[in-house]
N, CA, C and O of each residue as an XYZ file, in Angstrom:
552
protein
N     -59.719    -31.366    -22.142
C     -58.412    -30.844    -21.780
C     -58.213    -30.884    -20.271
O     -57.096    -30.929    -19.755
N     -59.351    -30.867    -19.597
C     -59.187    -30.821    -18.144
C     -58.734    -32.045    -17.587
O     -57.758    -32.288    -16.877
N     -60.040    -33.102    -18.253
C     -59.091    -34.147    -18.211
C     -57.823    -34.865    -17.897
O     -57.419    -35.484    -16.912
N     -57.244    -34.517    -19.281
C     -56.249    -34.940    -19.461
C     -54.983    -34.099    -18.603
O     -53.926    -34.656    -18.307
N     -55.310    -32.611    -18.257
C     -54.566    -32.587    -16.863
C     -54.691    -33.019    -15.583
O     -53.706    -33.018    -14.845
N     -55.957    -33.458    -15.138
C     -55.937    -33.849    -14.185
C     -55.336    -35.413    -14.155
O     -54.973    -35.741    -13.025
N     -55.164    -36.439    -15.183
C     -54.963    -37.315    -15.255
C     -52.772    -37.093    -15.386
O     -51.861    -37.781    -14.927
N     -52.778    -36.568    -15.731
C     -51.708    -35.737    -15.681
C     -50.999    -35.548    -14.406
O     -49.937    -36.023    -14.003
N     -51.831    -34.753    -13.875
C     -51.597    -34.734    -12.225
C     -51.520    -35.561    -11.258
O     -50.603    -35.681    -10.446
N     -52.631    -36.228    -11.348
C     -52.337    -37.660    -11.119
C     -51.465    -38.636    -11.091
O     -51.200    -39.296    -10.086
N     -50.881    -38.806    -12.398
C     -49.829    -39.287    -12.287
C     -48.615    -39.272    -11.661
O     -47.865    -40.037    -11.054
N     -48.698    -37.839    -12.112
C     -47.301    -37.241    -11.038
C     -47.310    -37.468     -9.523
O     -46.391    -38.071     -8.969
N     -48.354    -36.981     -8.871
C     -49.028    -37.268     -7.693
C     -48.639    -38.519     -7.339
O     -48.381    -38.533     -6.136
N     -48.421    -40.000     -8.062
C     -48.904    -40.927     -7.650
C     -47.185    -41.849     -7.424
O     -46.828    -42.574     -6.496
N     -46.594    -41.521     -8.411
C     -45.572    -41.513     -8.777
C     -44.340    -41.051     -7.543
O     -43.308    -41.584     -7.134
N     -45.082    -39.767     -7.227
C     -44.027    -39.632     -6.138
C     -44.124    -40.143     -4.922
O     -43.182    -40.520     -4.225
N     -45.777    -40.171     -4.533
C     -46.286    -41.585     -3.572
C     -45.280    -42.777     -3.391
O     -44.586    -43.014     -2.402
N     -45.377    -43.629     -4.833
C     -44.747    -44.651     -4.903
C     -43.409    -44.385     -4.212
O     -43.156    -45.023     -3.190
N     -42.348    -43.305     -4.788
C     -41.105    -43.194     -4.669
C     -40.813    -43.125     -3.356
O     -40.043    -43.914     -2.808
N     -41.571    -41.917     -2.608
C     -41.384    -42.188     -0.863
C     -42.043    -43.788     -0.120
O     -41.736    -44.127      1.023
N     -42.765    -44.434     -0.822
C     -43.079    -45.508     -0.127
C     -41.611    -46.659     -0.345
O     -41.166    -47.435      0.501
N     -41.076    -46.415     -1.846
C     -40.001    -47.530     -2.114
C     -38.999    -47.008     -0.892
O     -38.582    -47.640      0.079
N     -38.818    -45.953     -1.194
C     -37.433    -45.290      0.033
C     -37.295    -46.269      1.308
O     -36.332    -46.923      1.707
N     -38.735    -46.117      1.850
C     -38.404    -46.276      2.948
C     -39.152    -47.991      2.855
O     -40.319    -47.974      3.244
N     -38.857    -48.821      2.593
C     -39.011    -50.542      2.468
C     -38.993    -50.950      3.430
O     -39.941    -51.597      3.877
N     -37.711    -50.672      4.202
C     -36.863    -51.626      5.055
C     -37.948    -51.315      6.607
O     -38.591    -52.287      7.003
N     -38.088    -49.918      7.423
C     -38.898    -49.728      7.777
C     -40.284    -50.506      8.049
O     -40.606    -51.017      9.121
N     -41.218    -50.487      6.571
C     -42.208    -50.916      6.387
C     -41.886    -52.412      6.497
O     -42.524    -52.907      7.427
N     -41.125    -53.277      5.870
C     -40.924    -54.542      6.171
C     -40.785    -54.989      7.526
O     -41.190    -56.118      7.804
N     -40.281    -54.282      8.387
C     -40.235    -54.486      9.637
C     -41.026    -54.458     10.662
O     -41.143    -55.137     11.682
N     -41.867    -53.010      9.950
C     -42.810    -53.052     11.285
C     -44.030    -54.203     10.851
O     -44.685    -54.815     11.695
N     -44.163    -54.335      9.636
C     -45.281    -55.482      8.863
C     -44.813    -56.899      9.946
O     -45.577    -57.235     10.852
N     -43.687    -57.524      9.740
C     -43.387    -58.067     10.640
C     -43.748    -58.294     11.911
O     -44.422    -59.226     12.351
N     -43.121    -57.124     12.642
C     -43.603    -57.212     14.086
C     -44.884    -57.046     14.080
O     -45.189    -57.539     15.166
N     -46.209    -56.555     13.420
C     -47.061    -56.370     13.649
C     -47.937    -58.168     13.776
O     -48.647    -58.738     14.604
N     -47.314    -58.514     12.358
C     -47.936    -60.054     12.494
C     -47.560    -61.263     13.264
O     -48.217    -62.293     13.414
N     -46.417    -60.966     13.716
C     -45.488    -61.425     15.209
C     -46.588    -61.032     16.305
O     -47.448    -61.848     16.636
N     -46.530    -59.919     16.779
C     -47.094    -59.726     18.143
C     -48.828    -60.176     17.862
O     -49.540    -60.470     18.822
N     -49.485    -60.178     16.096
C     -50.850    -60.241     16.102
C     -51.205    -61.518     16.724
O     -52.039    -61.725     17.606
N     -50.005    -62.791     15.782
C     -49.960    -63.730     16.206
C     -50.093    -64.113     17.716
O     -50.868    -64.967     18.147
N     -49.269    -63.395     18.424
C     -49.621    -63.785     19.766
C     -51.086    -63.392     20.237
O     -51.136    -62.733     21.275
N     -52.161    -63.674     19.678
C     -53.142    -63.167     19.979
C     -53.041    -61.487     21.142
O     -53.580    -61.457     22.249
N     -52.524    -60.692     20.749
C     -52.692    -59.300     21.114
C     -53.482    -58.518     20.581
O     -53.866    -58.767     19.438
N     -53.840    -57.614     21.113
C     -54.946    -57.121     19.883
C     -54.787    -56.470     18.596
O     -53.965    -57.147     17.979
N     -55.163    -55.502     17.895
C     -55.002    -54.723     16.920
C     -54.280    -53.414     17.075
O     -53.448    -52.939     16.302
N     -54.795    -52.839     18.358
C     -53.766    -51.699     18.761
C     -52.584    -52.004     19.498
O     -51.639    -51.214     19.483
N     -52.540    -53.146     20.185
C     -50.788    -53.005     20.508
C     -50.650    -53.788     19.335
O     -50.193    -54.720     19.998
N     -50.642    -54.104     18.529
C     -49.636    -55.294     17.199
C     -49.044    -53.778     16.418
O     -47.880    -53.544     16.090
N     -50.349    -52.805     16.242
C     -49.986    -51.356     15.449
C     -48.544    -50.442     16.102
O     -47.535    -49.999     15.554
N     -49.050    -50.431     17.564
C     -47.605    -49.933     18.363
C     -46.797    -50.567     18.173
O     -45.895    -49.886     17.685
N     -46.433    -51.880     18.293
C     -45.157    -52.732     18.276
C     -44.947    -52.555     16.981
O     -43.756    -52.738     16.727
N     -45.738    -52.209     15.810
C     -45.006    -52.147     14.025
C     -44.797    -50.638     14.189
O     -43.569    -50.688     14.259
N     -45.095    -49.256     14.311
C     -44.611    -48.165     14.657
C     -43.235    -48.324     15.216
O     -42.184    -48.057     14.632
N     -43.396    -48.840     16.545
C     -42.109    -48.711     17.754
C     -41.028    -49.572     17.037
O     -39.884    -49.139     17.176
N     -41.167    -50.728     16.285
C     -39.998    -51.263     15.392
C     -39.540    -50.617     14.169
O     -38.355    -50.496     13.856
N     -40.391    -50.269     13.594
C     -40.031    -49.516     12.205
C     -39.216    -47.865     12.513
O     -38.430    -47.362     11.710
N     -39.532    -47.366     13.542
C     -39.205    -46.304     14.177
C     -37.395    -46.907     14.576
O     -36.366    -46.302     14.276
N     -37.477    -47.988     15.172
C     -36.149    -48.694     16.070
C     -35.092    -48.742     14.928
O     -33.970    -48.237     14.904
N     -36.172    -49.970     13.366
C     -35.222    -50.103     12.424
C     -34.218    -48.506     11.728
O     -33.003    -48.438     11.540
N     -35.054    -47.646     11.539
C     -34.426    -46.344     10.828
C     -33.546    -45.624     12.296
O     -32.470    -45.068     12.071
N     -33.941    -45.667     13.383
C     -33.023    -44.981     14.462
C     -31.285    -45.997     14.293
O     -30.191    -45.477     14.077
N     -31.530    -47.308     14.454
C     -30.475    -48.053     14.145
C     -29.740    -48.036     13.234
O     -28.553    -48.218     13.504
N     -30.056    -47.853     12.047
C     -29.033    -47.698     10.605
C     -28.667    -46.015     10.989
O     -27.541    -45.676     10.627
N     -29.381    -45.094     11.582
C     -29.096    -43.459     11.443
C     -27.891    -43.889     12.484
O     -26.778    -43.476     12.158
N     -27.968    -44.628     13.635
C     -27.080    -44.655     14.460
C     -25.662    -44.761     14.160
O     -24.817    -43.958     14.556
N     -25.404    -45.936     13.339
C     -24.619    -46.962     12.889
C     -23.681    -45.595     12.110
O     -22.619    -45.108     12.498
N     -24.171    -45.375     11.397
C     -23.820    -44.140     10.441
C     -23.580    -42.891     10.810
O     -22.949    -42.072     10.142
N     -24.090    -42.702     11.917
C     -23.637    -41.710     12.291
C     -22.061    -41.940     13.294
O     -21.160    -41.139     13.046
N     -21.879    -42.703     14.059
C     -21.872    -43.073     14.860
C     -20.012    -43.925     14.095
O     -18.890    -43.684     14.540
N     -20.183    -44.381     13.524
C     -19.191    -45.416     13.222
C     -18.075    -45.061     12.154
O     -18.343    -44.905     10.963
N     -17.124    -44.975     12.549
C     -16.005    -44.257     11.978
C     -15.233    -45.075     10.597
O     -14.552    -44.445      9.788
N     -15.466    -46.533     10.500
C     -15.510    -47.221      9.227
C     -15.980    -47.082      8.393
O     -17.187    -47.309      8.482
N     -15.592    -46.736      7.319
C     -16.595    -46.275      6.091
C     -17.028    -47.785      5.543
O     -17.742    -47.877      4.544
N     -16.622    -48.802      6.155
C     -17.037    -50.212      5.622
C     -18.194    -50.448      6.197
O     -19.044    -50.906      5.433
N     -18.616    -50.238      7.649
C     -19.576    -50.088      8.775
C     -20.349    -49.826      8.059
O     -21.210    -50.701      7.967
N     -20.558    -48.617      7.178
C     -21.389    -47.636      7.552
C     -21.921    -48.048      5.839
O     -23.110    -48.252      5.594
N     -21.155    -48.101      5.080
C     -21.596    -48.489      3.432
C     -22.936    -49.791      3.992
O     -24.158    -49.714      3.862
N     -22.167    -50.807      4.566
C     -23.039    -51.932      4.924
C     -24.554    -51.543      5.690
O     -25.643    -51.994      5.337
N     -24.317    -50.601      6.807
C     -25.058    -50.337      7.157
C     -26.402    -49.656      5.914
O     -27.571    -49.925      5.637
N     -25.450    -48.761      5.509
C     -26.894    -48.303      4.150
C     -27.371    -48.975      2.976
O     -28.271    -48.657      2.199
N     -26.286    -50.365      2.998
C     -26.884    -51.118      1.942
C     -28.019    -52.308      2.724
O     -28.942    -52.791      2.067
N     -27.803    -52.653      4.097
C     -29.412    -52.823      5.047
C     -30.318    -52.599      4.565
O     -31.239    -53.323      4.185
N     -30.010    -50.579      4.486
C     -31.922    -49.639      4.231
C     -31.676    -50.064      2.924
O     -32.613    -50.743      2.504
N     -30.686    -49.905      2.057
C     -30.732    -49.399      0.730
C     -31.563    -50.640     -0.088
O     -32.566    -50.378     -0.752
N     -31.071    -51.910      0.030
C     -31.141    -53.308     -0.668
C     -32.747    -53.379     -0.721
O     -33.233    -53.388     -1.853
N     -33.786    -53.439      0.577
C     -35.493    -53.223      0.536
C     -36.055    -52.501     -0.599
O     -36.999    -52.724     -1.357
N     -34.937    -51.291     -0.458
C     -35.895    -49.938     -1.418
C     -35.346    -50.456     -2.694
O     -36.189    -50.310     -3.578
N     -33.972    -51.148     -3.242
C     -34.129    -51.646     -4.688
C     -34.646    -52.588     -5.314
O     -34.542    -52.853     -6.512
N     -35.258    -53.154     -4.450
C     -36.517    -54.200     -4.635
C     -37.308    -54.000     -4.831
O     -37.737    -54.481     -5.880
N     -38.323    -53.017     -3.923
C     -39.037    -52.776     -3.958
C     -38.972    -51.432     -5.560
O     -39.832    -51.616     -6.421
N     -38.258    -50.588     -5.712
C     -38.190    -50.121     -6.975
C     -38.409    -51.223     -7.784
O     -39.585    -51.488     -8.033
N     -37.389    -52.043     -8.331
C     -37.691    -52.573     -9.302
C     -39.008    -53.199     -9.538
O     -39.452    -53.234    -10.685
N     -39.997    -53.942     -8.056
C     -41.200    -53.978     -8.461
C     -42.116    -53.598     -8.691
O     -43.098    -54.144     -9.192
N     -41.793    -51.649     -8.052
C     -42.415    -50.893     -8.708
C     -42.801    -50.616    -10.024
O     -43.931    -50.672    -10.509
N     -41.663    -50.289    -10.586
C     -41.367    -50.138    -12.549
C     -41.405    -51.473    -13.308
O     -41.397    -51.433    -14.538
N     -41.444    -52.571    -12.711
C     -42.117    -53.829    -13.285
C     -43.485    -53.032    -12.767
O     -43.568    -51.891    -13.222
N     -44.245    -53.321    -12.156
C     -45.173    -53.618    -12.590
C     -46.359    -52.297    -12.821
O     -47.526    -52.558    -12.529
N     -46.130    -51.356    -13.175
C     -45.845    -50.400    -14.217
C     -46.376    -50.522    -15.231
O     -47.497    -50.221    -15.639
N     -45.071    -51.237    -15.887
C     -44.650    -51.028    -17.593
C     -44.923    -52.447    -17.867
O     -44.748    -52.856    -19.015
N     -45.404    -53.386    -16.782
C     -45.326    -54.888    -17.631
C     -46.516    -55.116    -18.753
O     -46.842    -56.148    -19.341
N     -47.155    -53.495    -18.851
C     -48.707    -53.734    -19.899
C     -47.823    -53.436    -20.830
O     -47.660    -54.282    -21.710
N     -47.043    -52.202    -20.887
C     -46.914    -51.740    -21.685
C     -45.789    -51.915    -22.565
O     -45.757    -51.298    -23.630
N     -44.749    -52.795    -22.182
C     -43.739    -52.834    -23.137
C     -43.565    -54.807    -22.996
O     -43.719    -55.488    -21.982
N     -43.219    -55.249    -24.353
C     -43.610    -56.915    -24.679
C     -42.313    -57.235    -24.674
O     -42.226    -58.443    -24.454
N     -40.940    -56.592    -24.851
C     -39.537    -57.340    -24.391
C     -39.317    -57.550    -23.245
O     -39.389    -56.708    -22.350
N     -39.012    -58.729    -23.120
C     -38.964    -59.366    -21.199
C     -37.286    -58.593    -21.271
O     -37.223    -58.145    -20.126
N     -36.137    -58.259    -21.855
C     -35.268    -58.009    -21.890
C     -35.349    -56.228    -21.447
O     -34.888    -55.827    -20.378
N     -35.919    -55.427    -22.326
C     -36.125    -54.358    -22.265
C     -36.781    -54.080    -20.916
O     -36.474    -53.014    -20.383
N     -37.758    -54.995    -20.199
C     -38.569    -54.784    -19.208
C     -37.412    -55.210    -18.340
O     -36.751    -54.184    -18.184
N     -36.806    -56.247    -17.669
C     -36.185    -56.108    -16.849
C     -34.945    -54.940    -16.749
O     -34.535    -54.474    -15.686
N     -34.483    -54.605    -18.003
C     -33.557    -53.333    -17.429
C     -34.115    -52.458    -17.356
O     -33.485    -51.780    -16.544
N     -35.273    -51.710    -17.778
C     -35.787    -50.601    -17.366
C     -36.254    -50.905    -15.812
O     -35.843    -50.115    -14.962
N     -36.860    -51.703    -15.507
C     -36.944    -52.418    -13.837
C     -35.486    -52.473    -13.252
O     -35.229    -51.715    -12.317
N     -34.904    -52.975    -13.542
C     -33.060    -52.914    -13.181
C     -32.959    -51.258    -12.372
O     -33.015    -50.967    -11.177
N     -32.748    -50.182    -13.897
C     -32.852    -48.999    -13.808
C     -33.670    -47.896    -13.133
O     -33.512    -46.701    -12.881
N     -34.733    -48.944    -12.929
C     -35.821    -48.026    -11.725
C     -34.921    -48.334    -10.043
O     -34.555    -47.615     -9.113
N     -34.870    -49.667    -10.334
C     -34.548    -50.414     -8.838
C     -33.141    -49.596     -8.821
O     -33.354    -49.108     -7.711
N     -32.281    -49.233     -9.060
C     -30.998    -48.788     -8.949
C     -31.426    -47.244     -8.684
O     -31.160    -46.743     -7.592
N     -31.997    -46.597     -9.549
C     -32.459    -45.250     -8.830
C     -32.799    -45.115     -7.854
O     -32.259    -44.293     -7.114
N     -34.018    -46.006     -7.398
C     -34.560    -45.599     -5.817
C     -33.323    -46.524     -4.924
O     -33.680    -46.398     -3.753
N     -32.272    -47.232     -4.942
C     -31.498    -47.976     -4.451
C     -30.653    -46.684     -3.655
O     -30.467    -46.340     -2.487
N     -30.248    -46.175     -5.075
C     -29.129    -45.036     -4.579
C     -30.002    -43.960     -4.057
O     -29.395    -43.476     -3.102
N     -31.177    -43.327     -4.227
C     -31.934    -42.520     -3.835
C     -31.966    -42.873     -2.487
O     -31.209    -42.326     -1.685
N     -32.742    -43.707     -2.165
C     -32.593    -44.236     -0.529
C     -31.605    -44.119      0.124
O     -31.768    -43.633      1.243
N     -30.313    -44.474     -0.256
C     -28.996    -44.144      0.151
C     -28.790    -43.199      0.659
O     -28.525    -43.170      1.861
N     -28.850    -42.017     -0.169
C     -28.103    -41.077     -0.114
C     -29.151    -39.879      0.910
O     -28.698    -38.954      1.583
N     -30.923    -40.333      0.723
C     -31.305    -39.993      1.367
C     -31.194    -40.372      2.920
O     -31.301    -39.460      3.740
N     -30.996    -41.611      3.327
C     -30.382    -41.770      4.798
C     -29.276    -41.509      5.304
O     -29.054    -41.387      6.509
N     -28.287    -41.377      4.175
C     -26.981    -40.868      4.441
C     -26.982    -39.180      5.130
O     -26.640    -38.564      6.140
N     -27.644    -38.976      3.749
C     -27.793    -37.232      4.478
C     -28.881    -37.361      6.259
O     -28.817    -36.627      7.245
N     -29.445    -38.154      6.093
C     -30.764    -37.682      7.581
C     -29.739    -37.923      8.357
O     -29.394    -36.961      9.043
N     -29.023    -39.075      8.500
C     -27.960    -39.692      9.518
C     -26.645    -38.306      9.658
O     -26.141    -38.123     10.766
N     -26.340    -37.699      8.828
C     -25.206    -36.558      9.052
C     -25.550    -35.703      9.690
O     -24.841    -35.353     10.633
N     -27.202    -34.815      9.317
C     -27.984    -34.393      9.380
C     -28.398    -34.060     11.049
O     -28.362    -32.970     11.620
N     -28.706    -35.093     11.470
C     -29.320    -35.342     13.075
C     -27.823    -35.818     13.588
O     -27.640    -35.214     14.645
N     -27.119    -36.324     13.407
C     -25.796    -36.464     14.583
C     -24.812    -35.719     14.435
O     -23.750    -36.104     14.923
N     -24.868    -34.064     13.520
C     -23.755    -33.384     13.462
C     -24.025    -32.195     13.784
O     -23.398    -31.195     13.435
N     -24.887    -32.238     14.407
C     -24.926    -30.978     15.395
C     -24.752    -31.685     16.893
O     -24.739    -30.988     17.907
């Protein structure tokens, strides 16, 4: 029985891991980037790490900006579909690959993947939407 709660726990645990890692994609794609950009230039290991921090830091200050900042609600949709579009990718390859043991309809599997990717899509959203109101309305 212990077990099976701790495996339990686990899950949950792991699950929500995943969910804050999908959120924030766009971030992580970026600083991954600059990191193998500046590695490339033969730099070392600790500045390639600063330059993926100091960009991934730049990418989320820039969309909070945009949004905060920009009185078009066309601006600003675009702007969160930037962050948003990474994290529904990255959802959906989350919940693919998941469930690809466990369920044998390629039909059923891509919309439940669809349906993951659209949750953390709008989740991400709405979570930068609020940080961006959040920090520029005071």
């Amino acid at each position: 029985m212990t077990l099976i709660l701790l495996v339990i726990s686990l899950t949950i645990a792991m699950c929500v891991i995943a969910y804050n890692f999908a959120i924030y994609a766009l971030p992580f794609m970026v600083g991954l980037s600059a990191f193998q950009y500046v590695h490339g230039m033969e730099a070392g290991f600790l500045m390639s790490g600063l330059a993926a921090i100091g960009a991934a830091l730049l990418s989320v200050a820039l969309v909070i900006a945009v949004v905060g900042f920009a009185k078009n609600p066309a601006l600003r949709l675009i702007a969160l579909a930037v962050f948003a579009i990474p994290a529904t990718i990255a959802g959906y390859a989350l919940v693919h690959g998941v469930t690809k043991n466990f369920i044998d309809s390629t039909v059923a599997l891509n919309l439940l993947g669809g349906a993951g990717g659209l949750f953390i899509g709008v989740a991400a959203l709405l979570n930068l939407n609020a940080l961006g109101t959040a920090i520029l309305s005071r």
